[in-house]
C-alpha positions in Angstrom: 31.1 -6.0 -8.3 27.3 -6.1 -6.8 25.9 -9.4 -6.7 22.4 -9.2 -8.3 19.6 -9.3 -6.1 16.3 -10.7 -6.8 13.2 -8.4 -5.6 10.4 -9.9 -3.8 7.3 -9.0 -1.1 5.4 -10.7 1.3 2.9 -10.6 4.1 2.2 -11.4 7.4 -2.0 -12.2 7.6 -3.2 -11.9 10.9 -6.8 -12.3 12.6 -8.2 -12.3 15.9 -8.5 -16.2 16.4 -12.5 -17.1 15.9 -13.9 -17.3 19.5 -11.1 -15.7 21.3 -10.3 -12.5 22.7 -8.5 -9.5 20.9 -5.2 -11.1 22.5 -5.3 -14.4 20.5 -3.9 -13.8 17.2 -2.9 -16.0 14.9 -1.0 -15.6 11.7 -1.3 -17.6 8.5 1.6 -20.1 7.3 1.8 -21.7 4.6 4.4 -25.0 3.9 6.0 -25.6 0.5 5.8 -28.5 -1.2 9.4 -28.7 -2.7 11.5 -27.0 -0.2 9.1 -28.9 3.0 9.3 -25.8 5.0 7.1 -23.8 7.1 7.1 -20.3 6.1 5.5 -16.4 5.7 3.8 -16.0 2.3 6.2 -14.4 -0.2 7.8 -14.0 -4.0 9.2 -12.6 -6.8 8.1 -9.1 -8.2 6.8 -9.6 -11.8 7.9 -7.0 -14.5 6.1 -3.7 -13.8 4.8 -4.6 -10.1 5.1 -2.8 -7.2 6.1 -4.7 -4.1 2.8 -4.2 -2.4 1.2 -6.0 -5.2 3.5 -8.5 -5.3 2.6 -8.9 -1.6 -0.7 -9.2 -1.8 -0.8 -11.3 -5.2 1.4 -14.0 -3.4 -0.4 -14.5 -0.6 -3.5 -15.0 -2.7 -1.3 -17.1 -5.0 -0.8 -19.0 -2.0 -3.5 -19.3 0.6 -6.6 -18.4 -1.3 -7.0 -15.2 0.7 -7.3 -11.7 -0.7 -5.5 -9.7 2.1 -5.2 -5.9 3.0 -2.2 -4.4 3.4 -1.8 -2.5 7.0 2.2 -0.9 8.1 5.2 -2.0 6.8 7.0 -4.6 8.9 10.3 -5.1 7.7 12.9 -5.3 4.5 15.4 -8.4 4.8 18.1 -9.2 2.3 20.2 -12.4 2.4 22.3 -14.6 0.4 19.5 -17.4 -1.0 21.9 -19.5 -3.5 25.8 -18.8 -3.7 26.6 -15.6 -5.4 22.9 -14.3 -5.5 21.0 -12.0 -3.0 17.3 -11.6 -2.3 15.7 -8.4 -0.5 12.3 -8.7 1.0 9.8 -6.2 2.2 6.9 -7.8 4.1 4.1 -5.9 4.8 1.3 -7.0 8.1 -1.9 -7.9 6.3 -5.5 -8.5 7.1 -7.4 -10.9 5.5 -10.6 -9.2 3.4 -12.1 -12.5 1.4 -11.2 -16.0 0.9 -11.2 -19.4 3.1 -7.3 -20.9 3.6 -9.2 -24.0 5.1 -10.5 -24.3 1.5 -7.5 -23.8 0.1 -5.8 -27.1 -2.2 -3.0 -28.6 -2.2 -0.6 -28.1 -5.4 3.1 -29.0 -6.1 3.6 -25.4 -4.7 1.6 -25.4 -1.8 0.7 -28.3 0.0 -0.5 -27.1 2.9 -1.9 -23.4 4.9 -2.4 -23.0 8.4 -3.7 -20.0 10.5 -1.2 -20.5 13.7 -1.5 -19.2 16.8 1.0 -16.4 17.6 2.6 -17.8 20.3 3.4 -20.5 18.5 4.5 -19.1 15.0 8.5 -19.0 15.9 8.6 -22.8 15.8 6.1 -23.6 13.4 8.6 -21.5 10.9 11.8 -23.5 9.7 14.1 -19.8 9.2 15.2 -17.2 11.1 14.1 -14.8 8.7 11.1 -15.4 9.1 11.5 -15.1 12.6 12.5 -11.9 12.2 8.9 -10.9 10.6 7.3 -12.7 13.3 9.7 -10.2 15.8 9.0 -7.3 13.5 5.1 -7.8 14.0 5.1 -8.1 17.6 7.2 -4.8 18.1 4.3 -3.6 15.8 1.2 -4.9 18.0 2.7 -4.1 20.9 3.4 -0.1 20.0 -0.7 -0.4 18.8 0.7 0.5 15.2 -1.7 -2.6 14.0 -4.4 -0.6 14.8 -3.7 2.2 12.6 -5.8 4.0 9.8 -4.4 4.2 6.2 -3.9 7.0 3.7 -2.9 7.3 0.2 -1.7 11.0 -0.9 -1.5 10.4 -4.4 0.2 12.8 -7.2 -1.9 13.0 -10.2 -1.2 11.2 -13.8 0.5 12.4 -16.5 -1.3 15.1 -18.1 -2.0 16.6 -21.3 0.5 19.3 -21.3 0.1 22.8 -19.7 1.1 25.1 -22.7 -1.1 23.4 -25.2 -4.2 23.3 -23.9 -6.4 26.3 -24.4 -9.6 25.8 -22.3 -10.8 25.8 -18.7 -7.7 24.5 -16.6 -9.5 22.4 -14.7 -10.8 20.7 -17.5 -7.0 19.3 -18.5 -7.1 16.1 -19.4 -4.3 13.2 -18.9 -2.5 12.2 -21.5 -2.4 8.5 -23.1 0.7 7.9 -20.9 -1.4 9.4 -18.1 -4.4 7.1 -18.6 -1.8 4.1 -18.7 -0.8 5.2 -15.5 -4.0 5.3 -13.5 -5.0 2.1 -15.0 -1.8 0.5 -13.6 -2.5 2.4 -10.2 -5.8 0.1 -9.7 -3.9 -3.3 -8.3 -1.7 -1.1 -6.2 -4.9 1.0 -4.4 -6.5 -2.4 -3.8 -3.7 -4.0 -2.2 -4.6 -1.1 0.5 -8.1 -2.0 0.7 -9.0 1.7 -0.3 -12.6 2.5 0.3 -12.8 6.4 0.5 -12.0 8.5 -2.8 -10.8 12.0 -2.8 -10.0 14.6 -5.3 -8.9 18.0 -6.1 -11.7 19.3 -8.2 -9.2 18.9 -11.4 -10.3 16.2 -14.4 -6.8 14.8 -14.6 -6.6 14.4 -11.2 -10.2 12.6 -10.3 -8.9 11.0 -14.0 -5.8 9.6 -12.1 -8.4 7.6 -9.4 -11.3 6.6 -12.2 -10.4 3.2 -12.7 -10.1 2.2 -9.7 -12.9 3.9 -8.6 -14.9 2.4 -11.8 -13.8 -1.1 -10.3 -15.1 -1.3 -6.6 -18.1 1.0 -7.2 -16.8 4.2 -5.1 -17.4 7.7 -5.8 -14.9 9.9 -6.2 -15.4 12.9 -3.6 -14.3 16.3 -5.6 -12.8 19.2 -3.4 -12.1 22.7 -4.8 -9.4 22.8 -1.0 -7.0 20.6 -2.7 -6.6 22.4 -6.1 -3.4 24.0 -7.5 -3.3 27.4 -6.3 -2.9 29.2 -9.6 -6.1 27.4 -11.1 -8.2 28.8 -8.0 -6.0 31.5 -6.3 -3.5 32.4 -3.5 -2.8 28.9 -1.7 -2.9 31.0 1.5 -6.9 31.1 0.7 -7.2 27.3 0.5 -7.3 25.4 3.5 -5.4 22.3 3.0 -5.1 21.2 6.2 -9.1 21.2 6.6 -9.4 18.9 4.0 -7.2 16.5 4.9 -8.5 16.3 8.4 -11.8 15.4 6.6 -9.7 12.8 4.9 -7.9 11.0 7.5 -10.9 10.9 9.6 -12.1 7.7 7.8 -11.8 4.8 9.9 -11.1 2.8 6.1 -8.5 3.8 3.5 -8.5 6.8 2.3 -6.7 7.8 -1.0 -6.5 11.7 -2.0 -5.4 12.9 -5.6 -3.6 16.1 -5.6 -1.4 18.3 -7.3 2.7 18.3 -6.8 2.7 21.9 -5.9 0.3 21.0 -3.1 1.6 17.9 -1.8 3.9 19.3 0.7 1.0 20.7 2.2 -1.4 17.8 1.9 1.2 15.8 3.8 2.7 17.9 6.4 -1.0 18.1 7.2 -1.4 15.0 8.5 1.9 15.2 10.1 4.2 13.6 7.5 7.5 15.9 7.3 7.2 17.0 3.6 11.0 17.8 2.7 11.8 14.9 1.5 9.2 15.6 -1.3 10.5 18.4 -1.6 13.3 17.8 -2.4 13.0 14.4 -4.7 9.4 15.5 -6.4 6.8 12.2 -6.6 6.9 11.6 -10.5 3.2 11.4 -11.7 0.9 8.7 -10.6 3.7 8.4 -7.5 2.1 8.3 -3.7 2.9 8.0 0.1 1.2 5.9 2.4 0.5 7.3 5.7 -0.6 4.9 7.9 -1.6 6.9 11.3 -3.3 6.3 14.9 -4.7 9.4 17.1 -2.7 11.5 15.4 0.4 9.7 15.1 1.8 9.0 11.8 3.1 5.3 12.7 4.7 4.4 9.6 5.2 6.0 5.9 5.8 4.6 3.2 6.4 6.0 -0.9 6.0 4.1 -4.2 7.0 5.9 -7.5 5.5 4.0 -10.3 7.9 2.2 -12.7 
């Protein structure tokens, strides 16, 4: 019989230390009141979170810093309390907004500290979180913190195919589908996404609206990334261009796309695409590329619940 395991997230906030060179990093700790440890920012997924909102909501929760989520570090699971498991997936993090020296004590947190790097492994009272600490080093050292992010995203539930009797383009989502890119906003911003791309689809530039609506970005609309049978042969649209557009953003970059296109978007940018292939993204689903100089560094997918 499986023990039952408790889902969590965390993140590993980094900066360059204020007044030092690109070398002195320091991460941000935080020590729990109850427990008197030193620690990485982390908790408990809430019902109908993903785990790189969770990450980013704890470590607000927790320091007073809204973070940015870069690659994926690590996933731990271990035995917390007899007879029940936890699994972790920590994420490295930049911070965007928010002071931790301003941060006050509570009968949580009593106390947050940006430490230097060097010496993070003994500030931290587990080897767990040792293990992020190791997991973030391999990262700087292979350069992967210094990667670009992008979001291919798969578009919302929409109104369905057979029933709708004007332009295709012009399909609308759904009510499920509008529910769905309302619950995509928290999980774009936990990505810091700046740049918004589109196939030239409504339910597609629909799916990215919200968020779009919320940090005052426009929505870039591109006639490259729609379905072939609303525009012709797929041969005729050049995919790959487009994407190269995308990823050329030095900030995140999320595109909205159709699933019969997908593969394409994503081998474009050098992700291999079979595994979409052969497990479809459900709507409102998405891979995270993060990439450097043409090297995908790390991928990750989120399928929304």
């Amino acid at each position: 019989m499986s023990r039952p395991v408790r889902w969590s997230a965390g993140a590993l906030v980094w900066r360059v230390a204020p007044g030092g060179s690109a070398r002195d990093l320091q991460v941000l700790l935080v020590h729990r009141t109850r427990h008197d440890d030193w620690t990485v920012p982390k908790g408990t997924v809430e019902r109908g979170e993903l785990r790189p909102v969770t990450a980013v909501r704890e470590v607000e929760e927790e320091t007073g810093v809204t973070a940015q989520l870069g690659v994926p570090l690590l996933e731990l699971e271990y035995e917390y309390t007899p007879g029940r498991m936890k699994n972790v997936a920590y994420w490295a993090a930049t911070p965007l907004r928010g002071d931790a020296d301003a941060y006050e004590a509570n009968k949580e947190i009593d106390g947050v500290a940006w430490v230097a790097l060097s010496k993070a492994a003994k500030r931290v009272s587990y080897d767990t979180d040792r293990d992020v600490l190791d997991a973030f080093a391999e990262r700087l050292e292979s350069k992967a913190l210094g990667s670009r992010t992008l979001l291919v995203v798969r578009h919302a539930t929409a109104r369905p195919r057979q029933r709708w009797r004007k332009a295709a383009l012009a399909r609308p989502l759904s009510a499920e589908g509008k529910n769905e890119a309302r619950r995509l906003r928290p999980l774009l911003a936990a990505y810091g996404v700046h740049h918004l791309r589109s196939s030239a689809a409504l339910r597609c530039a629909a799916t990215l609206s919200p968020y779009a609506d919320t940090v005052q970005r426009p929505i870039v609309l591109d006639h490259r990334l729609d379905e072939p049978r609303e525009g012709g042969p797929s041969k005729k649209r050049p995919v790959a261009e487009a994407m190269n557009e995308a990823i050329d953003h030095k900030r995140p970059v999320a595109v909205c796309g159709h699933r019969p296109v997908l593969p394409r978007m994503l081998e474009a940018v050098g992700v291999d695409a079979s595994g979409v292939d052969a497990d479809p993204l459900p709507a409102a689903g998405m891979v995270v590329v993060h990439h450097r100089h043409g090297e995908v560094r790390a991928v990750e997918r989120h399928d929304p619940r």
